[in-house]
C-alpha positions in Angstrom: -251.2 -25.7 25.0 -252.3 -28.9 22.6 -256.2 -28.7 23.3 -259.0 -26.5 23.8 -262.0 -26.5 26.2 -264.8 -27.9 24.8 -267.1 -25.5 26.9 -267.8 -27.6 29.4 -265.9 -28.3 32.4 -267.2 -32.4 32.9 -266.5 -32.9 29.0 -263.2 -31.1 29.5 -262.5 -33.5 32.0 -263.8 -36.8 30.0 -261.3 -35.8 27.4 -258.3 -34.9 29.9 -258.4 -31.0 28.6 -260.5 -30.4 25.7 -260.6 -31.3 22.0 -256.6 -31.6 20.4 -255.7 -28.4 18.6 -253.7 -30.1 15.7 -256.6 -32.5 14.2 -260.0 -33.0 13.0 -262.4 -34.1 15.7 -265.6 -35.5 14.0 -268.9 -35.6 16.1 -271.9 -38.1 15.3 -275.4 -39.2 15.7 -278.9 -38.8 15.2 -280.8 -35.9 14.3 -281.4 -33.7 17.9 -279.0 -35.6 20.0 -276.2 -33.0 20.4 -273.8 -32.7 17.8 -274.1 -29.1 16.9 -274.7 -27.6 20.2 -271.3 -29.6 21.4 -269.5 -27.4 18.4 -270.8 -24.3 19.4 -269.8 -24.0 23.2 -266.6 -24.8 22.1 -266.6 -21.8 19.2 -268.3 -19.7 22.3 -265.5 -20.4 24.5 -262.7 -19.8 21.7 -264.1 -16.1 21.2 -263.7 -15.6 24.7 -260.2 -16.3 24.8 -259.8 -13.3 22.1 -259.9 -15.2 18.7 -262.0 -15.8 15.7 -264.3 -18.9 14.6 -265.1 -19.8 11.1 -268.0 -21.5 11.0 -269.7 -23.5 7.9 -273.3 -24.2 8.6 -274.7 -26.0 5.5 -277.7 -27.2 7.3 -279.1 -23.7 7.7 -279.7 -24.6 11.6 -279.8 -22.7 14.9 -276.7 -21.7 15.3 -276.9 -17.7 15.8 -280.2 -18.1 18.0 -278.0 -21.2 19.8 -275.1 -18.7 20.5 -277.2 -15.9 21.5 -278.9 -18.0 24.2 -275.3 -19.8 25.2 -273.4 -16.3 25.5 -275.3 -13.6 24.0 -275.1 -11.1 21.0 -271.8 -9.9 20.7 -269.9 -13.3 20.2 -271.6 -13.1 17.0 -269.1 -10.2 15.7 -265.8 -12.7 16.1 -268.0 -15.7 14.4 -267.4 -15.8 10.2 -270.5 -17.6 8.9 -270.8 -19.4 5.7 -273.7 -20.9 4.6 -273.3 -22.8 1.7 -276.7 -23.9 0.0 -275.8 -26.7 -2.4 -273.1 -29.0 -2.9 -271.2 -26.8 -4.9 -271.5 -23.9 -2.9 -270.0 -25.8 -0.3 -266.7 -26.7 -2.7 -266.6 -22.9 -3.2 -266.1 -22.1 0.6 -263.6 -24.9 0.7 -261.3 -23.3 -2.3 -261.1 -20.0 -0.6 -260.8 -21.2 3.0 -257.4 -21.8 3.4 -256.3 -17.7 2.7 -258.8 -17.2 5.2 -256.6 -18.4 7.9 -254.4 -16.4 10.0 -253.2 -15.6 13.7 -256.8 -14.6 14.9 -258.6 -17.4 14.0 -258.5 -20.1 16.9 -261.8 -22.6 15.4 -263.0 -24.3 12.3 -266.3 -25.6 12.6 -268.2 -27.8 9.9 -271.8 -28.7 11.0 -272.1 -31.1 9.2 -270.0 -32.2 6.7 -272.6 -34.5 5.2 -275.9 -33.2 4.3 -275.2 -31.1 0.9 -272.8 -34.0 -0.1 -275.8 -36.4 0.5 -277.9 -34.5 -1.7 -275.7 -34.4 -4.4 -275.0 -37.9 -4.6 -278.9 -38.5 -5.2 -278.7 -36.1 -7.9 -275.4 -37.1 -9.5 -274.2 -39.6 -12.2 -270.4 -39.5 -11.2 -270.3 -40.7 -7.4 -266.4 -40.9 -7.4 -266.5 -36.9 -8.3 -268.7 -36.2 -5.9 -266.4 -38.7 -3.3 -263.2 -37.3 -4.7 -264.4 -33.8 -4.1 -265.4 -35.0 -0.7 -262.1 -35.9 0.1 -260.2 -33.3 -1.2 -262.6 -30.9 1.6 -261.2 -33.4 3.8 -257.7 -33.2 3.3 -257.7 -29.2 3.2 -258.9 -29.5 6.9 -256.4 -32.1 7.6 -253.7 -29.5 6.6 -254.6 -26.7 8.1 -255.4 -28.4 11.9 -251.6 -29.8 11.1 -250.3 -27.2 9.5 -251.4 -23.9 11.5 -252.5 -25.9 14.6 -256.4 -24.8 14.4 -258.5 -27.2 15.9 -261.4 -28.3 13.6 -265.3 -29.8 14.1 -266.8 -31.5 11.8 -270.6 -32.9 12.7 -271.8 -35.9 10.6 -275.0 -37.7 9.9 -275.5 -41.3 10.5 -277.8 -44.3 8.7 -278.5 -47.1 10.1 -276.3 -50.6 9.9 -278.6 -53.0 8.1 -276.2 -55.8 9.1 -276.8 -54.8 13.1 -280.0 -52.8 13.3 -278.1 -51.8 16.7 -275.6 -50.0 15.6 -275.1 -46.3 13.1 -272.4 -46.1 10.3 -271.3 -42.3 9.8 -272.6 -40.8 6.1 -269.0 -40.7 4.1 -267.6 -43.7 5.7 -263.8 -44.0 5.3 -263.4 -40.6 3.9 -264.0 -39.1 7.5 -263.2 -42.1 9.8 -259.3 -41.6 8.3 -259.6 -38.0 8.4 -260.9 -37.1 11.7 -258.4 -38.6 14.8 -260.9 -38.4 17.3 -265.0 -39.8 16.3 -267.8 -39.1 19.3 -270.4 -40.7 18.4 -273.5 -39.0 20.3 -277.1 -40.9 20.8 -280.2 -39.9 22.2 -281.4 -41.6 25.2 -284.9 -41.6 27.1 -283.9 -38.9 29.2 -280.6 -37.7 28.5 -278.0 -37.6 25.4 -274.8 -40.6 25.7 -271.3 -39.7 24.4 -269.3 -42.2 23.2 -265.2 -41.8 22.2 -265.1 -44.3 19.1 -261.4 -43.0 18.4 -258.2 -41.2 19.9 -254.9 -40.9 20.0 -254.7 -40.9 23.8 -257.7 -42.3 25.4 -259.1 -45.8 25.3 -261.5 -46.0 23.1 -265.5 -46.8 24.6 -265.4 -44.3 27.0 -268.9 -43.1 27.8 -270.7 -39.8 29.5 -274.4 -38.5 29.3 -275.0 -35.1 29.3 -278.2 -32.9 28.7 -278.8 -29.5 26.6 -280.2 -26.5 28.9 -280.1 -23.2 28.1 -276.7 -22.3 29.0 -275.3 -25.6 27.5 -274.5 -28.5 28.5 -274.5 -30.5 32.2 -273.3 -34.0 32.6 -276.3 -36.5 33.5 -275.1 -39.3 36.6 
């Protein structure tokens, strides 16, 4: 098996049978429009099937409540939360994560990759330490998706394209466009959320589904 469900049976279809086990899949877009919720039915289904989730949540967001609401309390004993609260916090998780991994864990979760390194680089003098330390988070969840075959989702924040007031550039630029072999970029619409696959290995690229959140997750819009 190269791919897991993403939690949803219409997505599962979109992406002909989940997200790809062996690779960083990076989901983008505004605030509200998706991004974690999309990473948690996926962590939700992986406990299901009998193994563990890491999950790094350095945006101190809804992710038990979320979980509770998607499946219910005891998921929560299979989830390992870290919740790093600045920048370097965050490079502490990353150092140890890697002898974390075994057998039992089946999903890496990163929501979002961006904010604490945002922060620091207003507050910083060096912005290639800060980049290179980026990176190097980067690369150690490059290895292990290769490596040990664990899928991993990263969520990322967006700004907006001065040059084309119609389109979002993702926050870390390069660093996580090389990294991550599949990019969704996610936006919010008038009465739905749209899905948009900006990059993959498999599938052409512009391929587009809306969806909406409700309680239970997700449900494709028509």
């Amino acid at each position: 098996m190269t791919k897991i469900s993403t939690g949803a049976l219409f997505l599962d279809n979109f992406l002909k049978g989940g997200y790809e086990k062996d690779i960083i899949t990076t989901i983008y877009g505004p605030s509200g429009s998706g991004k974690t919720n999309l990473c948690l039915l996926a962590a939700v289904n992986i406990v299901s099937s009998g193994k563990k989730v890491i999950i790094i949540d350095t945006e101190g967001g809804i992710a038990v409540e979320r979980i509770r609401q998607i499946s219910g309390e005891e998921v929560l004993q299979n989830i390992i939360f870290f919740n790093p609260l600045n920048f370097a916090e965050q490079k502490d998780v990353f150092a140890t994560l890697k002898g974390m991994i075994n057998e039992q864990v089946g999903l890496i979760v990163v929501d979002s990759i961006s904010m604490l390194y945002r922060l620091e680089l207003g507050q910083s003098d060096d912005v290639f330490d800060v980049n290179s330390a980026l990176g190097k988070q980067i690369a150690c969840l490059v290895e292990i998706a290769r490596r040990k075959r664990i899928p991993v989702l990263i969520t990322n924040q967006v700004y907006a394209d001065f040059k084309n007031k119609d389109k979002v550039k993702m926050v870390g630029g390069d660093l996580l466009k090389y990294g991550s072999k599949c990019l969704i970029e996610l936006m919010n619409l008038s009465n739905s959320r749209g899905l948009v696959l900006r990059k993959h290995r498999h599938l052409p690229e512009g391929m587009e589904c809306n969806f909406k959140i409700i309680q239970k997750g997700i449900e494709e819009v028509k």
